[in-house]
C-alpha positions in Angstrom: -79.3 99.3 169.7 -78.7 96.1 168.0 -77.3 97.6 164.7 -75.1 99.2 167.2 -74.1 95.9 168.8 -73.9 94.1 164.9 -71.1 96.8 164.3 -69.2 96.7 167.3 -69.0 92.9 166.5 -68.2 93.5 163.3 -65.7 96.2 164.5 -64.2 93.8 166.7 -63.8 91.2 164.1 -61.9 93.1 162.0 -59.8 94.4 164.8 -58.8 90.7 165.4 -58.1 90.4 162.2 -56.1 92.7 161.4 -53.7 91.6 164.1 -53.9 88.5 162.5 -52.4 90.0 159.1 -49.8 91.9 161.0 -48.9 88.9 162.9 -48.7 86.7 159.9 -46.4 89.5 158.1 -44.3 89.4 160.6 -43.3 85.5 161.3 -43.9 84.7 157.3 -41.4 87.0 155.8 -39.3 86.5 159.1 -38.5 82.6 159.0 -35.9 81.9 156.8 -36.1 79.0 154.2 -33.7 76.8 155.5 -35.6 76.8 159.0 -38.7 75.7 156.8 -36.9 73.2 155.3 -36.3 71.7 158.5 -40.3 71.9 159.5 -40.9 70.0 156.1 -38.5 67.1 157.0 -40.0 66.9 160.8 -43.4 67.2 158.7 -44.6 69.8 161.1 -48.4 70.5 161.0 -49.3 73.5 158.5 -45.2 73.3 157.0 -46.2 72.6 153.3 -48.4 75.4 153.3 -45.6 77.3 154.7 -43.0 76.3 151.9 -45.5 77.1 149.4 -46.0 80.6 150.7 -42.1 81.0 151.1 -41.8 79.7 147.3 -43.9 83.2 146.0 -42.5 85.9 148.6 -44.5 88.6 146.0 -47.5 86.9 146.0 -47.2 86.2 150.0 -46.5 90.2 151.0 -49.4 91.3 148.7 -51.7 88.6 150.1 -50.8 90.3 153.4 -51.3 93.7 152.2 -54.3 93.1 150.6 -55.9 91.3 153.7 -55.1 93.7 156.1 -55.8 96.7 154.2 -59.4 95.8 153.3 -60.0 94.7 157.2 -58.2 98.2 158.4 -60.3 100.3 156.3 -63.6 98.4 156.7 -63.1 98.9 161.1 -62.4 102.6 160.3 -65.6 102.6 158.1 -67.5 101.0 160.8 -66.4 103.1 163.6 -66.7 106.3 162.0 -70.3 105.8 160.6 -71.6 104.4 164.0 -69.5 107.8 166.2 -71.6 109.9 163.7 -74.8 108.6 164.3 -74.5 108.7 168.1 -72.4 112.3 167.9 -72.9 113.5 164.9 -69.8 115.5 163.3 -67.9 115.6 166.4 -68.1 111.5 166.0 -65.6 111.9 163.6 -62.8 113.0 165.1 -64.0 110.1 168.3 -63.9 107.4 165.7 -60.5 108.5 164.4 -58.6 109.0 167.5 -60.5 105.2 169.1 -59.6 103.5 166.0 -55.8 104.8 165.8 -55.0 103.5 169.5 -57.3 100.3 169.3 -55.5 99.5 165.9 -51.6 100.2 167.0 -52.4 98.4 170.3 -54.5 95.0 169.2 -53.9 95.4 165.3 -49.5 96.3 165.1 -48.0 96.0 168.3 -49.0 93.4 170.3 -49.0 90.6 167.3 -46.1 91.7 165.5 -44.1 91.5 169.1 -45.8 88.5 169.6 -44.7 87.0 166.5 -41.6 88.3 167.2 -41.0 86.2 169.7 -43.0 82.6 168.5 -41.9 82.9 165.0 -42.3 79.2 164.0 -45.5 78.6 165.8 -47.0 81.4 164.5 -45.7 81.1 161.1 -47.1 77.0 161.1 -50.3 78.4 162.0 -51.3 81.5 159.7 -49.5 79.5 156.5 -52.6 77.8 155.6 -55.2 80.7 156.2 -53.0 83.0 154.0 -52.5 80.3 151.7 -56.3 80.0 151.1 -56.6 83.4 150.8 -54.0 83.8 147.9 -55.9 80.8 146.3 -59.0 83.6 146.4 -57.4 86.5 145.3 -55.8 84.4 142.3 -57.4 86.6 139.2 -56.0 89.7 140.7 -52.3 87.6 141.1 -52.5 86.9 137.5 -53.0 90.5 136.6 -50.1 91.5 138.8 -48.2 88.5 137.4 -48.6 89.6 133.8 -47.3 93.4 134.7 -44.0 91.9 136.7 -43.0 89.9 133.5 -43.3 93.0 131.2 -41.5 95.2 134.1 -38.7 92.7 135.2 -37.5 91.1 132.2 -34.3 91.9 132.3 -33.7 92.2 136.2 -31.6 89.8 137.6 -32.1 87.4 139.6 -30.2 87.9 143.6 -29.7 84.7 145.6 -31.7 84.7 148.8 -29.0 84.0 150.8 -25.5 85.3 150.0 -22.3 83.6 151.9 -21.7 87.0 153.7 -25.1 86.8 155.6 -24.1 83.1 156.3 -21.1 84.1 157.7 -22.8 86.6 160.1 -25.3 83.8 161.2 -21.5 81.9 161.9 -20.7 84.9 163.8 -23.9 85.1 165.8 -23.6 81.5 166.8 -20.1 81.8 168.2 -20.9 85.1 170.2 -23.9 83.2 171.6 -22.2 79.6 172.2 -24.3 77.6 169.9 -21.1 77.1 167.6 -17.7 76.5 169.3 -14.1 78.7 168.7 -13.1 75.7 166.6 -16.0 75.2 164.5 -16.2 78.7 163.8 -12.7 78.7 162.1 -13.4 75.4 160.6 -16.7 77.0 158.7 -15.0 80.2 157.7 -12.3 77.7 155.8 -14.8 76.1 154.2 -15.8 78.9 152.4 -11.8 80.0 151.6 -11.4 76.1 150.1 -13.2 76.7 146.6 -11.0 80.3 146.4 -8.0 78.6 147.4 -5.7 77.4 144.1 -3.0 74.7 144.3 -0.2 77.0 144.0 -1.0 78.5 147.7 -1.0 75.1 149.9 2.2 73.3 147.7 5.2 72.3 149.0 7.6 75.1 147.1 10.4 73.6 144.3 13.1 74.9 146.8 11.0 72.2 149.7 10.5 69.3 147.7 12.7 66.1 148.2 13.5 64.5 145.4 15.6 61.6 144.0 17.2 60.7 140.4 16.2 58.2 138.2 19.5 56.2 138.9 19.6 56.5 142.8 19.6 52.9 144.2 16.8 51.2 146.0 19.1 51.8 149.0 19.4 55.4 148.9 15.8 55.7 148.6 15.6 53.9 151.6 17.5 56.4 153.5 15.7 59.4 152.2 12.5 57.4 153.0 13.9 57.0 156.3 15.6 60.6 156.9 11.7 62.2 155.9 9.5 60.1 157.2 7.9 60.3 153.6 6.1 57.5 152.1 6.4 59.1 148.2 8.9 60.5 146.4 9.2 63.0 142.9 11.7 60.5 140.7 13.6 62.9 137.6 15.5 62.1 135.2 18.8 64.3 134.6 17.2 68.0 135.7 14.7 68.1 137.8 12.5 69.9 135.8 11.7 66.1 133.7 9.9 63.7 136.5 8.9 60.7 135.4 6.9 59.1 137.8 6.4 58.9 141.6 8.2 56.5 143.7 6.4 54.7 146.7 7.7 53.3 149.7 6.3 50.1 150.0 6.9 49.2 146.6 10.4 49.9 147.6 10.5 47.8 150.4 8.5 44.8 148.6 11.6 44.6 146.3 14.0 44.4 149.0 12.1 42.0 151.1 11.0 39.8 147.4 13.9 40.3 145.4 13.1 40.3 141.4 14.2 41.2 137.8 12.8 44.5 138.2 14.9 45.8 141.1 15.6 49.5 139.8 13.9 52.7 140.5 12.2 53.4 137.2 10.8 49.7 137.3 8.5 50.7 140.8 7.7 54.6 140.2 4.0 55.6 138.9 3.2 57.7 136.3 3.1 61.3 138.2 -0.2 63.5 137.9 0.4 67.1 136.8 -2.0 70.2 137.7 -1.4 73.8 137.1 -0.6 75.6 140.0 -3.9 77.8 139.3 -6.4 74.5 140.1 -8.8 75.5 142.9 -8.1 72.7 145.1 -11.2 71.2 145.9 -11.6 70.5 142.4 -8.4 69.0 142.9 -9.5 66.7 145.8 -11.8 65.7 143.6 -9.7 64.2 141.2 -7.3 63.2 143.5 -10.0 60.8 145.2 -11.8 59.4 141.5 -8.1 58.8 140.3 -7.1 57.4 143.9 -3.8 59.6 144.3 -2.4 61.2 147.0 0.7 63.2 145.6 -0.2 65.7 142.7 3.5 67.2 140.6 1.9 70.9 140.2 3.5 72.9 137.0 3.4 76.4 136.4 2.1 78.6 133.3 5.6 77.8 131.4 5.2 73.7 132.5 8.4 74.4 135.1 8.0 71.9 137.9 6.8 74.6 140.5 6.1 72.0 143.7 3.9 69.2 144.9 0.8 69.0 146.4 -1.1 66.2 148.8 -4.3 64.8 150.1 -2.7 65.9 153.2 -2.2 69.8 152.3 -5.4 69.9 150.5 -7.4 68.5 153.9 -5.2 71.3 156.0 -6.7 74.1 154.7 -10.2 72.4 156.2 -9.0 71.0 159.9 -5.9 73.3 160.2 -2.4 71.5 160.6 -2.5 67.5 160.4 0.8 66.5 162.7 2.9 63.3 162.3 5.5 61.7 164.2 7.8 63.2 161.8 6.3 66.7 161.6 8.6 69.5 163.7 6.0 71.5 165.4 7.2 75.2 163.7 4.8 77.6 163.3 4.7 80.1 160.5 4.3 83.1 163.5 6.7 83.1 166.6 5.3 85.7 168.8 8.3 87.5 170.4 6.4 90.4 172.6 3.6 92.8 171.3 5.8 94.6 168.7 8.1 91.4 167.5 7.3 88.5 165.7 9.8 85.8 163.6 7.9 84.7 160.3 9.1 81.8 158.3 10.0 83.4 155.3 7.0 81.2 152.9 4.9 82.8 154.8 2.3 84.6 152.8 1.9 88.0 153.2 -2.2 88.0 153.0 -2.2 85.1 155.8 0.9 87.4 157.6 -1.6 90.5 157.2 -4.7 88.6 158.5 -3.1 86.9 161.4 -1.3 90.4 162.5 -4.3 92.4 161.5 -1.5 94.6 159.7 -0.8 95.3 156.0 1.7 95.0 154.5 2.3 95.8 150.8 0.9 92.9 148.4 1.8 92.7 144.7 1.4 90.0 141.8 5.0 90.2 141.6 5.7 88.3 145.1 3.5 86.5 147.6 5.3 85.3 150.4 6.9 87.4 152.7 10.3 86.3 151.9 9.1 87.8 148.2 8.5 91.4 149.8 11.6 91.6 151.0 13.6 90.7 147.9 11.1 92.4 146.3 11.7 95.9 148.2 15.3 95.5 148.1 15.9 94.8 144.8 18.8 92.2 145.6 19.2 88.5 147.1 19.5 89.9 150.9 22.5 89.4 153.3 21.8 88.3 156.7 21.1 90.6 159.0 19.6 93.6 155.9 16.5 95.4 156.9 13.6 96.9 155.1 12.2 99.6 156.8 8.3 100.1 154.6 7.5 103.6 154.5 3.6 103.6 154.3 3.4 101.6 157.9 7.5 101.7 159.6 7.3 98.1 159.8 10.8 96.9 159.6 11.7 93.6 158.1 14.9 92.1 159.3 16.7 88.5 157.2 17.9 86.4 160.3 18.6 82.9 158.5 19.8 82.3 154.6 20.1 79.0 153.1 22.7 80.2 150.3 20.8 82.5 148.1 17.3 81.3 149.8 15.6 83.5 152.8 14.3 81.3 155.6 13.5 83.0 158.7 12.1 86.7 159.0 11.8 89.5 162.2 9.5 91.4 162.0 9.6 94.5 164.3 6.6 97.0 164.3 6.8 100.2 165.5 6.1 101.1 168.7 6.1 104.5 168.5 2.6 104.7 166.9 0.7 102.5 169.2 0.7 99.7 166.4 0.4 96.1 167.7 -1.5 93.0 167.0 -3.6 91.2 169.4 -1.9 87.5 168.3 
C-alpha cells in the first residue's frame, strides 16, 4: 500500500511537472524580445534569466523538450507498472487511457491556456528554473552544438523580426486603439523615408524660382516678397550654371547697412549639390552636419534637375508643413466616386495608392502628367483624352502652362463598378 502511495506521489509530481514544461513552452517562445527588453530596463524579478534564455532560442526549445519528455514518459512508466500490478494485463489499457486525459487536461491544456493568457508573469517565473536546467544538461548542449556548426555553416542568418511583421503589430494597434489614425500613417512613413530618394520629394526644374547673377538687390526683394521664400537658386547666364544660394536676410542686411559689397554674387553661398538618386534621410543627415537647409539636386548627366529642403525632406515624416504663404492645393480633388482632378506632378504610384487603382507605371515617366505624354506620344492640347485600355480609365488635360501639363481629370469608369473609397 505505501509503494502504491510513493508512486501516485511520484505520479503526481511528474504530472505537475509536466504542466510546468508546457507552460513554460508556451510563454518563453511566446514573449517577444523587445517586451523583454522592457522587463530588463524595469529590472523585473527573474528578467535576466529570461534574456539569457531568449539569447539561445535552440538551446531553450530543447531544454523544454528534453524536460518534459523525460517527466511524460517517467508518469506513463509509473502508471502503467502500478495498473498492472493491481489488474494485471487489462492494467494496461487503464493506465493508458488515465494517463492520456490526466496529461491533456493538467499537463497541455490548462497551462499552455494559462500561459496564454499571463504571458509575462509566467515567463518571469519559469526563466530561472529552465535556465538551471540548461546549465545541467550542458554536455549534451555541447554535443548538439558541435553537430549545428557542421550542419548550418552556410545557412543564413534571418532577422527575428522583419519590418513586415512590425508593420502588422502597427496594424494591430490601430484596429485595437492603442495607436491613433495619425500615428499609424506617421509609422508607416517612417519606414517609406530610407526608400525614398531626393528626386521624389524636389521641387521640379519647371517649379523652381530662380534669379540671375546680375538681378539687383531690389528685384530680389520682390521675388522674396512675391514667394514668401527666404532662399533663392542664383545662375549665371543659363540656368543650368548656379553659383551659389541667395538668402534673404543677407539681402536685407545690405539694404538696411549699406556697403562695398552691395551686388548679388557678393551675399550668395556656395550651393550644395546631390544626385537626385540620394535616399533622403541620408540627405537630412548631411543637411543638419553641414547646417543647410536648401540642397541644388543634379541628375545622372549633372543638369540642374530641382531643389530640395529641410522642409520637403521632414514632409515625408509629418505630412504637409503649411505656411502663411502656402495655397492649400491638394494633389487629389475628389469630384464624386468616379472623378477626381490630379495636379499633373502627381506621381502615379502615390496616384495608385491613394485611389487604390493602377495605372500603368514605367521607368520612362513617373508622374502622371508623364503617363499621359507618355501614352500619347505628343505634348497634349487642352482638353485630349487618354482612354488606358487594360483598366478604361480615361485621362482628360484640363490646364497647360505653354508646353507644360498642370491639372489632370481623371474619370473612371463606371460601368464596371470601379471606384475608390478616397
Amino acid at each position: 500500500m505505501i509503494e502504491y502511495s510513493f508512486a501516485l506521489i511520484i505520479f503526481l509530481v511528474c504530472l505537475l511537472l509536466s504542466g510546468f514544461f508546457s507552460g513554460s513552452e508556451v510563454a518563453l517562445i511566446s514573449i517577444n524580445p523587445a517586451k523583454v527588453r522592457t522587463l530588463v530596463e524595469q529590472k523585473k524579478t527573474g528578467s535576466q534569466a529570461l534574456e539569457h534564455l531568449k539569447a539561445d532560442p535552440d538551446r531553450l526549445l530543447i531544454t523544454i523538450l528534453i524536460g518534459n519528455n523525460l517527466v511524460n514518459i517517467a508518469a506513463a512508466s509509473i502508471a502503467t507498472a502500478v495498473a498492472i500490478a493491481i489488474w494485471g494485463q487489462i492494467g494496461i489499457g487503464i493506465a493508458t487511457f488515465v494517463t492520456t486525459i490526466m496529461m491533456l487536461t493538467f499537463g497541455e491544456i490548462l497551462p499552455k491556456t494559462y500561459a496564454t493568457r499571463s504571458t509575462e508573469r509566467v515567463a518571469l517565473m519559469v526563466s530561472r528554473p529552465i535556465l538551471w536546467l540548461s546549465y545541467l544538461l550542458y554536455p549534451l548542449f555541447w554535443v548538439i552544438d558541435a553537430g549545428k556548426r557542421i550542419f548550418s555553416r552556410n545557412r543564413e542568418v534571418k532577422p527575428t523580426v522583419t519590418e513586415d511583421e512590425i508593420k502588422q503589430w502597427i496594424d494591430v494597434g490601430e484596429e485595437e486603439g492603442t495607436i491613433e489614425e495619425e500615428e499609424h500613417e506617421m509609422l508607416y512613413r517612417v519606414f517609406a523615408f530610407s526608400d525614398t530618394r531626393a528626386k521624389e520629394v524636389m521641387t521640379p526644374r519647371a517649379d523652381v524660382v530662380m534669379i540671375n547673377r546680375k538681378s539687383s538687390l531690389e528685384d530680389s526683394i520682390n521675388i522674396f516678397n512675391e514667394t514668401g521664400f527666404t532662399r533663392l537658386p542664383v545662375y549665371e547666364e543659363q540656368i543650368d550654371n548656379i553659383i551659389g544660394i541667395l538668402n534673404v536676410k543677407d539681402v536685407f542686411g545690405v539694404i538696411y547697412s549699406p556697403g562695398p559689397n552691395d551686388e548679388i554674387p557678393d551675399l550668395v553661398y556656395e550651393p550644395y549639390f546631390v544626385p537626385e538618386s540620394k535616399e533622403i534621410d541620408d540627405l537630412l543627415r548631411d543637411m543638419q552636419k553641414s547646417k543647410i537647409h536648401l540642397a541644388i539636386v543634379v541628375n545622372e548627366y549633372g543638369t540642374f534637375a530641382g531643389v530640395v529642403t529641410v522642409e520637403d525632406i521632414l514632409e515625408e515624416l509629418v505630412g504637409e508643413i503649411m505656411d502663411e504663404f502656402d495655397e492649400e492645393e491638394p494633389d487629389i480633388q475628389k469630384i464624386n466616386d468616379w472623378v477626381y482632378v490630379i495636379d499633373a506632378r502627381a506621381w502615379v504610384e502615390r496616384v495608385n495608392e491613394d485611389l487604390t487603382i493602377s495605372l500603368p507605371t514605367s521607368e520612362s515617366y513617373e508622374t502622371i502628367g508623364g503617363l499621359i505624354i507618355d501614352q500619347l506620344g505628343h505634348i497634349p492640347d487642352k482638353g485630349e483624352v487618354v482612354t488606358l485600355p487594360e483598366s478604361g480609365i480615361r485621362l482628360m488635360v484640363m490646364k497647360m502652362n505653354d508646353r507644360r501639363i498642370e491639372n489632370i481629370k481623371l474619370i473612371l469608369p463606371m460601368d464596371t463598378g470601379i471606384h475608390t473609397n478616397r
